[in-house]
C-alpha positions, 0 to 999 in steps of 0.5 A: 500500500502506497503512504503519504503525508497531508497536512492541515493547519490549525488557526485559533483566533480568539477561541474559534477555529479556521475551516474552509467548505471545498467548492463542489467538483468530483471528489468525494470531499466536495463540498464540505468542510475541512482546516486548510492545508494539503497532501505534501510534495516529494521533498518538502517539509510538512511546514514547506507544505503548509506555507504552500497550502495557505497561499494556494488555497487562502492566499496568505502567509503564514507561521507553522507552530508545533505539531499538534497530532496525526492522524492515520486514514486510508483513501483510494487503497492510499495509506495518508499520515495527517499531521496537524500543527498549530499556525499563525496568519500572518495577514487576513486578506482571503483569497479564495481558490479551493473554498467557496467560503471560510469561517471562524467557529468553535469547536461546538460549531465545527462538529456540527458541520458536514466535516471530512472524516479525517478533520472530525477526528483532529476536532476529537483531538483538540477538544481532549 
């Protein structure tokens, strides 16, 4: 089985979360909500992924903080690593290219959202 690494990156702002809802197209995850980031490229860092992430996605710079948990999942016979990490914005001007919206919530509101399967398992870990 082939393994990967993706990323996601965690912004807390004022006790509410960073989280994107993906613009419809043909994956599965369509459509609904998940924190931002991306699958890494051969020879990048995951924090090199993460910077690349946000601005492709969001358009803005950020500062990678410490790791915070990973998560194992498989996808399509794919064996994925999601390792989350605490970021920092370092603008707030939003660009969207991927996301038909974005928003800042709480743990509670996040939950209650359509969320990827791997990012519900992330809320799990940042609510213990």
């Amino acid at each position: 089985m082939d393994e990967r690494i993706t990323t996601c990156g965690i912004v807390v702002e004022d006790g509410r979360y960073l989280v994107g809802k993906r613009k419809g197209g043909s994956s599965g995850n369509d459509s609904r909500w998940e924190f931002i980031g991306g699958k890494n490229r051969w020879g990048e860092s995951v924090g090199d992924t993460l910077e690349r992430e946000f601005m492709e996605e969001l358009g803005v710079h950020i500062e990678v903080g410490r790791f915070l948990a990973q998560v194992d999942f498989v996808n399509h016979d794919v064996l994925y690593h999601l390792m989350a990490h605490e970021v920092r914005l370092l603008e707030h001007d939003f660009h969207l290219c991927v996301h038909s919206a974005i928003a800042f919530m709480t743990l509670d509101e996040i939950s209650s959202l359509d969320l990827v399967d791997s990012d519900r398992r992330i809320v799990e870990f940042l609510r213990s």
